[in-house]
C-alpha positions as CSV (number, residue, x, y, z in Angstrom):
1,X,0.0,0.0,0.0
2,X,2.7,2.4,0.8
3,X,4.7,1.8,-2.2
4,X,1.0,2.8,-4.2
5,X,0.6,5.9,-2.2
6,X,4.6,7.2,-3.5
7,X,3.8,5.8,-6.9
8,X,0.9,8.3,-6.7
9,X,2.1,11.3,-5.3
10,X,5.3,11.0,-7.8
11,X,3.0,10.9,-10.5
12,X,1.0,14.0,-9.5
13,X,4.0,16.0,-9.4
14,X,5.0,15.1,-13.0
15,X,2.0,15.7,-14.0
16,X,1.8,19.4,-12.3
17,X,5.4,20.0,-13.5
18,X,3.9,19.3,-16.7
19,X,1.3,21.2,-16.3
20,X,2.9,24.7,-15.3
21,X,5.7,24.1,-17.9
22,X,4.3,27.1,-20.0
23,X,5.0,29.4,-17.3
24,X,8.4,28.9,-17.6
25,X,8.7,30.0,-21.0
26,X,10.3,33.3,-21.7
27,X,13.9,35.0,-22.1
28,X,17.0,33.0,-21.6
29,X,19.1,35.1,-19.2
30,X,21.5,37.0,-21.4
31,X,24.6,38.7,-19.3
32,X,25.7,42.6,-20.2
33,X,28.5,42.8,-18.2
34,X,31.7,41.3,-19.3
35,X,32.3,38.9,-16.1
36,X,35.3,38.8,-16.6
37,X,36.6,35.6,-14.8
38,X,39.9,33.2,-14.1
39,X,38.9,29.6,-15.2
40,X,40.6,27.7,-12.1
41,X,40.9,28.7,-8.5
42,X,44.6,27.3,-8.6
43,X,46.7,25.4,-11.2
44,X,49.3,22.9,-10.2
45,X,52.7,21.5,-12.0
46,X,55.4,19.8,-11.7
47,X,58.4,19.6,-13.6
48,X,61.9,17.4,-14.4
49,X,63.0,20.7,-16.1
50,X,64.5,23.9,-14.5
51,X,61.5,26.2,-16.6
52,X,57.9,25.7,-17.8
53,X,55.1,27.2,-19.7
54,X,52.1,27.8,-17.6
55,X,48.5,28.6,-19.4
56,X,46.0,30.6,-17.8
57,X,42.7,30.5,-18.7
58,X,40.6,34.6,-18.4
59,X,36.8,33.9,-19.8
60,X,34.3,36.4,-20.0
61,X,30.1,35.8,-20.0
62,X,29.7,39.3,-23.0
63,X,31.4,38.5,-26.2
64,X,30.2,41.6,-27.9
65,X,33.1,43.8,-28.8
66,X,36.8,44.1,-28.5
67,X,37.4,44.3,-24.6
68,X,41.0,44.4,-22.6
69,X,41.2,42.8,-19.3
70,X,44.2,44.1,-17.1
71,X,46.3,42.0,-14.2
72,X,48.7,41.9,-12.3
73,X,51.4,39.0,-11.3
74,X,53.1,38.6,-7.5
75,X,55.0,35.8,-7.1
76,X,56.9,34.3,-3.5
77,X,60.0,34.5,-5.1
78,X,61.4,37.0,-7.3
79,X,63.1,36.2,-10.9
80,X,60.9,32.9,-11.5
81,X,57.9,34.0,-12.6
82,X,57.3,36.0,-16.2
83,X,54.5,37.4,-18.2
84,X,55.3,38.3,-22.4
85,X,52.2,40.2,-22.0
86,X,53.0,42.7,-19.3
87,X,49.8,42.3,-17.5
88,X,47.1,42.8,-20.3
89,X,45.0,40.8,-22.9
90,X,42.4,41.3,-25.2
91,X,39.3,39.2,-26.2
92,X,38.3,39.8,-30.0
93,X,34.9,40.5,-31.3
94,X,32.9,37.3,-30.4
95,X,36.1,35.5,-28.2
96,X,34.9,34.1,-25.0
97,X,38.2,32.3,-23.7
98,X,41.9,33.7,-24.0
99,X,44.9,32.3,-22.8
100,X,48.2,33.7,-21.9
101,X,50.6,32.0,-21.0
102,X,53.5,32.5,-17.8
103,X,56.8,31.5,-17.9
104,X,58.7,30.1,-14.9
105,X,62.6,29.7,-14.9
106,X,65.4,29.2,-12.8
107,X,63.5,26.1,-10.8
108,X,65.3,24.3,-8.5
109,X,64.7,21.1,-7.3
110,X,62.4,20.1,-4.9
111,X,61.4,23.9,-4.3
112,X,57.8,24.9,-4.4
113,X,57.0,28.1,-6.0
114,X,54.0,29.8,-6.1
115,X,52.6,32.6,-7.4
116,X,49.2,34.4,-8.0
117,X,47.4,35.9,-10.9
118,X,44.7,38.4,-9.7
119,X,42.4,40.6,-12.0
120,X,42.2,44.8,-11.7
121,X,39.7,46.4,-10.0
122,X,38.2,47.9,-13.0
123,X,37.9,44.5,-14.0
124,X,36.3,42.8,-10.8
125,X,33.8,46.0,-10.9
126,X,33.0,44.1,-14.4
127,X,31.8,40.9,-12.6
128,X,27.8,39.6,-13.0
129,X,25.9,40.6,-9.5
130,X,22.6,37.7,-10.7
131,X,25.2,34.8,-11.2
132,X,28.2,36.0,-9.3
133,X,30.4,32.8,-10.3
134,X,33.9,34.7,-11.1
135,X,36.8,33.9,-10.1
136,X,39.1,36.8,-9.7
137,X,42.5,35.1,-9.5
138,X,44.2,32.2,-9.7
139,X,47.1,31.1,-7.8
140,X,49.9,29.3,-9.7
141,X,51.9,26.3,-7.6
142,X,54.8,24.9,-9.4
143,X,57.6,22.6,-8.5
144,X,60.9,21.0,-9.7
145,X,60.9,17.4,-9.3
146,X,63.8,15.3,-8.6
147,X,65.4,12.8,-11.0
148,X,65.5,9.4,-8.5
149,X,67.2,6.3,-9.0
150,X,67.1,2.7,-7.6
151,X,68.1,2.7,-4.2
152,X,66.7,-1.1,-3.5
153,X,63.8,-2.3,-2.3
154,X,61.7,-2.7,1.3
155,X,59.3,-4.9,3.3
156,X,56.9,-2.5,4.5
157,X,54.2,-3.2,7.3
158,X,51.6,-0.8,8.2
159,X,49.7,-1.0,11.8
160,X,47.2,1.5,10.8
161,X,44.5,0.4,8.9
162,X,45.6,-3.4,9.4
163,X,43.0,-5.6,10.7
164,X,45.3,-6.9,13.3
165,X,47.1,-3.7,15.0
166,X,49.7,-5.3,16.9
167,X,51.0,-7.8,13.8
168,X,50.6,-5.0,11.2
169,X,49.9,-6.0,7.2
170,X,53.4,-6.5,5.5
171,X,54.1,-5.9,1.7
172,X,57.3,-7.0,0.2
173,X,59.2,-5.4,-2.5
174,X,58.6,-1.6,-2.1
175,X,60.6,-0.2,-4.4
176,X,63.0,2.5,-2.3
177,X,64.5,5.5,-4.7
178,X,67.3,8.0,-3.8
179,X,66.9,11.9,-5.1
180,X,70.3,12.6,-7.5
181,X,71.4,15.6,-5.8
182,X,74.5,16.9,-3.7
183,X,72.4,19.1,-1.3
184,X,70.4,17.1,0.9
185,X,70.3,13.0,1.4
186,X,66.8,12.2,0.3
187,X,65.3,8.9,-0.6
188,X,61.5,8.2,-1.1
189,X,59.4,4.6,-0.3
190,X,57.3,4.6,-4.1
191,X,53.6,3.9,-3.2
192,X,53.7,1.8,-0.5
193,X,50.2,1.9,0.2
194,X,49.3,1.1,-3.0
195,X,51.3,-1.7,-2.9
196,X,50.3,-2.8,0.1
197,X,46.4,-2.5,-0.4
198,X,46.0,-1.4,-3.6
199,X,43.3,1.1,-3.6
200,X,44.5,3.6,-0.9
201,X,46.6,5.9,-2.4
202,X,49.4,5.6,-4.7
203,X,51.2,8.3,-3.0
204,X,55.4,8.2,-1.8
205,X,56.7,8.7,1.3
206,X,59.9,10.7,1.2
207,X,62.5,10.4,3.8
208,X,65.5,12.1,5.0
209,X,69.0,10.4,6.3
210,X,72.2,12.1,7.8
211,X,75.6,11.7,6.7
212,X,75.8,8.2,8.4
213,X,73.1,7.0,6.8
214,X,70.5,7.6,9.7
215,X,67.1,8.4,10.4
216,X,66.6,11.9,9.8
217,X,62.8,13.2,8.9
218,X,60.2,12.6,6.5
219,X,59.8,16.0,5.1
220,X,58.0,19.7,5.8
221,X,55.3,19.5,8.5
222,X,51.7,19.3,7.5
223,X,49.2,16.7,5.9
224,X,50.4,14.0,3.6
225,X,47.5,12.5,1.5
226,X,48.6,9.2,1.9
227,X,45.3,7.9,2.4
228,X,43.4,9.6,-0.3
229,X,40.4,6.6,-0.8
230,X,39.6,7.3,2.8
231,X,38.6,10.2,5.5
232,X,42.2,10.3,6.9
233,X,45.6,11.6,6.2
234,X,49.1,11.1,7.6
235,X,50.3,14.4,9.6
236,X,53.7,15.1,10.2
237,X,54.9,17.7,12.8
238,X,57.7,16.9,14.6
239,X,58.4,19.8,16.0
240,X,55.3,20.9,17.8
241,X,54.3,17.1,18.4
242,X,57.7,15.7,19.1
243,X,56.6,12.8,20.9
244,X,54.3,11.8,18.6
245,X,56.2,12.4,15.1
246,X,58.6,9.6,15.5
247,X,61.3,8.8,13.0
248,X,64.1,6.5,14.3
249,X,65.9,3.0,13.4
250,X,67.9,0.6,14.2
251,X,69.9,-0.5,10.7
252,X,68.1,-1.0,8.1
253,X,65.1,-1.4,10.0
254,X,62.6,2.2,10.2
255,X,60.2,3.2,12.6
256,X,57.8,6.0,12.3
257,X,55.3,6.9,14.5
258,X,52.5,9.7,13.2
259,X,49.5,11.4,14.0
260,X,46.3,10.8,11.8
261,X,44.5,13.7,10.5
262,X,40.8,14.0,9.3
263,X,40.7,16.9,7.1
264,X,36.8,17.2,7.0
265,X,36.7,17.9,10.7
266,X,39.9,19.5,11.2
267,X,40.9,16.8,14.4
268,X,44.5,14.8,15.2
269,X,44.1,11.4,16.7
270,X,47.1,9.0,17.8
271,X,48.5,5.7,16.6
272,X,49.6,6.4,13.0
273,X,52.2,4.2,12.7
274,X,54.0,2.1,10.4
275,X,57.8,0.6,9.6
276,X,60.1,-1.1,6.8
277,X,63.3,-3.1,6.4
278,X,65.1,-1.6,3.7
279,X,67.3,-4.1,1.8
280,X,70.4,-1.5,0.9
């Protein structure tokens, strides 16, 4: 009876949204105003080379006319960063997209630059009040990777997300690379996760070693999205949670202790941990 009683009702509302269609009918909206907007929020690259061509995307919503839209370019580290086009483009007569493209040089490796691309004020004035979807700039991350080669391999276990905590779920064969450089001692585990369980996250883990050969750190503080099929990510802050943010071994053998972030609420919980025997 009750599955009647939906059928019904669903069919009455088809058949008033039928019924009401012709006052829908009029005008499609038409914009005026240029609305003059960035097509992504940010843009993210990374590179093998030391420069790169970046493409930005301006749009505008009123193709009517010749119109110039104005910018300007700030960057968190001079000499990188250049624009051919000095901070202006023009849309053509009937042009609804145009690109220009940035120019970054001088990359180094394993540096993150970023920079940000941010429409005039003449321009944001320009922007659609009824559907107010512009974005007036875009910010511009882009970074150098290492070349890596074989370092050997690892047996990795992971005690958190294994079904039995204290034994941990062991993968062997991790491939283990080192970062061809003279300035630091970096090495990275490739995708142990994904080797591990195969759907997490095919994410590395990069790791640093002194001159002996030692346990060092992972890497920068903050959230690693190691974990990217679930709610939770790795977060790695040794110095404000020292006792937490573990990195140690004994040999070959690694230990690292972690907290576990969940982005969506913003909260750290305990017992992130996992370890691996590195066959060097």
């Amino acid at each position: 009876m009750k599955q009647i009683k939906y059928f019904v009702m669903a069919l009455f509302a088809v058949l008033a949204m039928a019924s009401c269609n012709t006052d829908l009918e009029g005008p499609i909206y038409t914009p005026t105003v240029e609305n003059i907007s960035m097509a992504q929020e940010t843009q993210s690259y990374t590179t093998n080379e030391t420069q790169i061509d970046i493409p930005v995307h301006f749009l505008r919503a009123n193709k009517k006319g010749e119109y110039t839209v104005h910018y300007t370019l700030e960057s968190t580290k001079p000499g990188v960063f250049s624009d051919t086009n000095n901070g202006a483009v023009t849309f053509a007569d009937g042009e609804a997209d145009k690109t220009v493209v940035f120019h970054a040089s001088n990359l180094e490796a394993g540096v993150k630059y970023q920079a940000t691309v941010t429409l005039s004020d003449a321009d944001v004035e320009q922007a659609d009040t009824i559907t107010n979807s512009a974005n007036f700039s875009t910010t511009i991350v882009v970074m150098r990777e290492y070349l890596w080669e074989d370092a050997g391999t690892a047996k990795f276990t992971d005690f958190t997300h294994a079904e039995d905590e204290e034994l941990g779920a062991t993968v062997e064969g991790v491939k283990v690379e080192h970062a061809i450089t003279n300035d630091v001692n970096l090495y990275r585990l490739v995708a142990p996760y994904n080797a591990l369980y195969g759907d997490i996250s095919k994410a590395n883990i990069q790791f640093y070693l002194d001159a002996d050969g030692n346990a060092q750190t992972l890497g920068p503080a903050g959230i690693y999205d190691i974990f990217k099929e679930t709610d939770y990510a790795m977060y790695w802050d040794p110095v404000n949670y020292a006792s937490y943010c573990v990195f140690s071994n004994n040999g070959n053998k690694f230990h690292v202790e972690f907290l576990v972030a969940q982005p969506s609420t913003g909260k750290l919980f305990l017992g992130g941990l996992f370890e691996f025997e590195w066959n060097r």
